[in-house]
C-alpha positions as CSV (number, residue, x, y, z in Angstrom):
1,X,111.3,18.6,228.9
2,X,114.3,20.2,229.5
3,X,116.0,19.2,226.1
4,X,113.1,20.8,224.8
5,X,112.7,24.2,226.4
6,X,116.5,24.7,226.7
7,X,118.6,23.3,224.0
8,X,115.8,23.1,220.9
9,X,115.7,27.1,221.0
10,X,119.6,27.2,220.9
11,X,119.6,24.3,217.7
12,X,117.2,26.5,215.5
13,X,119.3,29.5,216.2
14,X,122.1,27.4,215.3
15,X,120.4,26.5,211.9
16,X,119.2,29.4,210.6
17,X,122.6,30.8,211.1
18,X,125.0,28.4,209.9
19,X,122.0,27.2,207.0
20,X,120.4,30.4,206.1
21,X,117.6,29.0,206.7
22,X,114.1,31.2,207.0
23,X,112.5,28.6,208.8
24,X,113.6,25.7,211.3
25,X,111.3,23.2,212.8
26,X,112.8,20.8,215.5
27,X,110.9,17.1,215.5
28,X,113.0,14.8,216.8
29,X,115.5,14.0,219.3
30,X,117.8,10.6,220.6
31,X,120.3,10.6,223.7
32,X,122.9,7.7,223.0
33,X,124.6,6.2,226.0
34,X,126.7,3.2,225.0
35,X,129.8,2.0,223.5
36,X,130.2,0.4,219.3
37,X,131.8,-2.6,221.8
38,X,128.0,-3.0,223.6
39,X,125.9,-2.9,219.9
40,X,128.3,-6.1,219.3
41,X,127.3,-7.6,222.5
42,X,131.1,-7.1,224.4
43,X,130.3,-4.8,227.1
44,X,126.2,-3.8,228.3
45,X,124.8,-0.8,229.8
46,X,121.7,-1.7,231.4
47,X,121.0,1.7,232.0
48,X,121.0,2.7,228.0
49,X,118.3,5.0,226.5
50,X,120.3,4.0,223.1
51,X,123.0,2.7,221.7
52,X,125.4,4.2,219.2
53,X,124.6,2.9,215.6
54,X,127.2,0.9,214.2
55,X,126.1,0.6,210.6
56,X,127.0,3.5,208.0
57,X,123.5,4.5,207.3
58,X,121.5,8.0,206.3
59,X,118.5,8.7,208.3
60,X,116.3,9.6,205.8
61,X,116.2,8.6,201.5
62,X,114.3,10.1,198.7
63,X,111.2,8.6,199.6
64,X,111.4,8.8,203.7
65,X,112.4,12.6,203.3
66,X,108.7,14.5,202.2
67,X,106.9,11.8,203.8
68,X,108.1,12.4,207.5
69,X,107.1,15.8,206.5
70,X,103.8,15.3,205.7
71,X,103.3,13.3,209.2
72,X,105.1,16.3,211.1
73,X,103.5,18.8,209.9
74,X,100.4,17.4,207.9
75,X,98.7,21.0,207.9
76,X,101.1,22.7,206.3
77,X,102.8,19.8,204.3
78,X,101.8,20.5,200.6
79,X,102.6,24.6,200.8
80,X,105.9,23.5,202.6
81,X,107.4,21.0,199.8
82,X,107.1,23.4,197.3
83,X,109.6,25.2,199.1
84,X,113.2,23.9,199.1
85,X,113.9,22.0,202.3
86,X,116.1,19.5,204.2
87,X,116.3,17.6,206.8
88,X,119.8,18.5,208.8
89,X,120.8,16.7,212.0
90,X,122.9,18.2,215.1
91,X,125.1,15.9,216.6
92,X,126.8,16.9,220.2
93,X,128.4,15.1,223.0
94,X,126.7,15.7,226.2
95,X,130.1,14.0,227.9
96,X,133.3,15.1,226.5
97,X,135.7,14.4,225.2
98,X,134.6,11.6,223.0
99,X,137.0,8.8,223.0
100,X,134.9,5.5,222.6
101,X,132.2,4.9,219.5
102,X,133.1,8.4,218.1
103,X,131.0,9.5,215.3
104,X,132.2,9.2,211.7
105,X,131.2,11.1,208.6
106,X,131.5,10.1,205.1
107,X,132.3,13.2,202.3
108,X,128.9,12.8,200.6
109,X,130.5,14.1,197.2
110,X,132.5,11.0,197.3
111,X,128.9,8.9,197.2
112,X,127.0,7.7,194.6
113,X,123.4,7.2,193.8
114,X,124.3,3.7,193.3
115,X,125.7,3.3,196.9
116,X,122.7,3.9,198.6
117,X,120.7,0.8,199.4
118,X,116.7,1.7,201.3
119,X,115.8,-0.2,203.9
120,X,112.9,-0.1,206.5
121,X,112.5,0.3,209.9
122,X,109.8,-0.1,211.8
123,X,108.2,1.7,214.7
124,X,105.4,1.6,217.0
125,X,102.7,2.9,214.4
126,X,104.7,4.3,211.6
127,X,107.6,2.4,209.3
128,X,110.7,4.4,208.4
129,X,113.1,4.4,205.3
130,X,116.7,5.0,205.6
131,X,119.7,4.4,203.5
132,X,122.3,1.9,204.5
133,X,126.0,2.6,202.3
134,X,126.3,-0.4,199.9
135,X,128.2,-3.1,201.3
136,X,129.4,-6.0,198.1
137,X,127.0,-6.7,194.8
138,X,126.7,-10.3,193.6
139,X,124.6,-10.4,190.9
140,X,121.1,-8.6,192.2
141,X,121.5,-9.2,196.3
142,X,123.6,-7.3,198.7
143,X,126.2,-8.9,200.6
144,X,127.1,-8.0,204.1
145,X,130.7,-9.3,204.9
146,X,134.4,-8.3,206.6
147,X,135.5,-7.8,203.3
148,X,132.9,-5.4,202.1
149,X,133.3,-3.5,205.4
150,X,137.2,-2.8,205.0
151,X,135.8,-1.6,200.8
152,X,133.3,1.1,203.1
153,X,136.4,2.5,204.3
154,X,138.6,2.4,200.8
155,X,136.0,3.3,199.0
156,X,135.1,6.9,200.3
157,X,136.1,10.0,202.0
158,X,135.7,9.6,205.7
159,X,136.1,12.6,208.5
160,X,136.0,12.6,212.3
161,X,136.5,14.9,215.1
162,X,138.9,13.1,217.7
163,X,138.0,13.9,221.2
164,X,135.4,15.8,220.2
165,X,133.7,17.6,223.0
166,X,130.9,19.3,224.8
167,X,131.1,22.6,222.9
168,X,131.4,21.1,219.4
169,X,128.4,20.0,216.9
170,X,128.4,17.9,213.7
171,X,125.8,19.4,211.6
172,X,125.3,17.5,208.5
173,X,122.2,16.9,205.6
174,X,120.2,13.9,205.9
175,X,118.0,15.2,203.1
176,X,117.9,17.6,200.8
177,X,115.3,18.4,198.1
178,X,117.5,19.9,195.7
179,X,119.6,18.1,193.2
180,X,122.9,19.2,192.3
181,X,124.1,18.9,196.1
182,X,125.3,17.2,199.2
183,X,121.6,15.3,199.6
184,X,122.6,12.5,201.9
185,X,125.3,12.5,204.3
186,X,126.1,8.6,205.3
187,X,127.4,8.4,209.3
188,X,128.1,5.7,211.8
189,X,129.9,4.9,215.5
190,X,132.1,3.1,214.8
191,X,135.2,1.5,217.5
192,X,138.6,3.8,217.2
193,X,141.6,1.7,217.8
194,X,143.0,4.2,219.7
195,X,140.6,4.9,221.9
196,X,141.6,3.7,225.9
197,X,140.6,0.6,227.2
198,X,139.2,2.9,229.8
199,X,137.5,5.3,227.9
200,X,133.7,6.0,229.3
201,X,130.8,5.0,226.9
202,X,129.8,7.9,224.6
203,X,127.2,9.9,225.7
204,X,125.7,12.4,222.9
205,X,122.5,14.0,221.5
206,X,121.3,14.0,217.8
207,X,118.1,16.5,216.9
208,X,117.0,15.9,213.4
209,X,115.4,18.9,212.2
210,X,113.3,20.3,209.3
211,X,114.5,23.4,207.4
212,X,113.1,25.3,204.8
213,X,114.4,28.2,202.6
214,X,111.4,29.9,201.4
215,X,112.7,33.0,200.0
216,X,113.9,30.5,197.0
217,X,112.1,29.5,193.7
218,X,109.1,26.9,194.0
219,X,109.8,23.7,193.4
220,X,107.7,20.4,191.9
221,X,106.0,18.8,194.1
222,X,105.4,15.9,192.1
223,X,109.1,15.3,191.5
224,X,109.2,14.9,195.1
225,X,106.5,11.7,196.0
């Protein structure tokens, strides 16, 4: 309760200022306590509400985008995508500064279409669709191998924040419903090999939020579902 009567008023202030946004609905949140060495099985946290994600994913795809919207706000749904909108996620350490399992960004202009691959997940009562960043092609089946990981990390523009800490944010797009723009933002933890043997486990906050700019044009629905 406290994450959401204290710090969701601060994110949508946050988002209507740094987006322009004339709108911002909050419906999500995850607190990560763990280490990229404790996804692989090397160290455990019994004590975890969640794990840092070690695979370079986007939380959301073409598809997954309007119809999270729909199920969030199923009233106002078909007024709101005619609207432009996203979905944009806050990252923020809630123990600083980060120095094990930081949080890395790729440059989404250095990503293709083509490098997306949709996958599902699935939750109690609802499935999800996110994007994972293509690993290796042989013929028509994706490969994941040691190989294709080191090409995730030739093959595009990466950016983190060493030693990020507890008054810094990543805000980034995990959908957008315009073309000709920064649609999908691809992210991961990944394991620094700098960080201290005796660096604690990350500990951080992500709220994924909707926001809509409706002082622009209408948009096509249908081009959306």
């Amino acid at each position: 309760m406290q994450v959401k009567a204290k710090y969701y008023p601060k994110v949508q202030e946050l988002l209507k200022r740094t987006a322009a946004a004339s709108r911002v609905h909050i419906f999500d949140h995850t607190i990560r306590k763990g280490s990229a060495k404790s996804a692989e099985g090397e160290q455990k946290d019994p004590d975890a509400k969640g794990q840092p994600v070690s695979r370079v994913h986007v939380d959301y795809t073409v598809k997954s985008g309007p119809e999270r919207l729909q199920a969030v706000l199923p009233d106002e749904a078909e007024r709101l995508m005619k609207t432009p909108f996203a979905v944009i996620q806050v990252w923020r350490p809630l123990r600083g500064p980060v120095d094990d399992s930081p949080l890395g960004i790729i440059d989404a202009a250095s990503v293709a279409k083509e490098d997306l691959l949709p996958y599902a997940i699935h939750f109690p009562g609802r499935t999800g669709h996110n994007y994972a960043a293509a690993l290796l092609k042989c013929g028509n089946a994706w490969h994941a191998t040691a190989i294709a990981e080191k090409l995730l990390v030739i093959l595009f523009r990466w950016y983190y924040a060493k030693g990020i800490n507890t008054d810094e944010a990543y805000v980034f797009v995990c959908y957008d419903s315009r073309d000709g723009r920064a649609r999908f933002t691809p992210h991961t933890g990944f394991k620094d090999p700098t960080t201290s043997p005796d660096a604690l486990p990350r500990q951080s906050i992500e709220i994924r939020a909707y926001v809509f700019w409706e002082n622009e044009p209408e948009q096509d629905i249908a081009r959306l579902l």
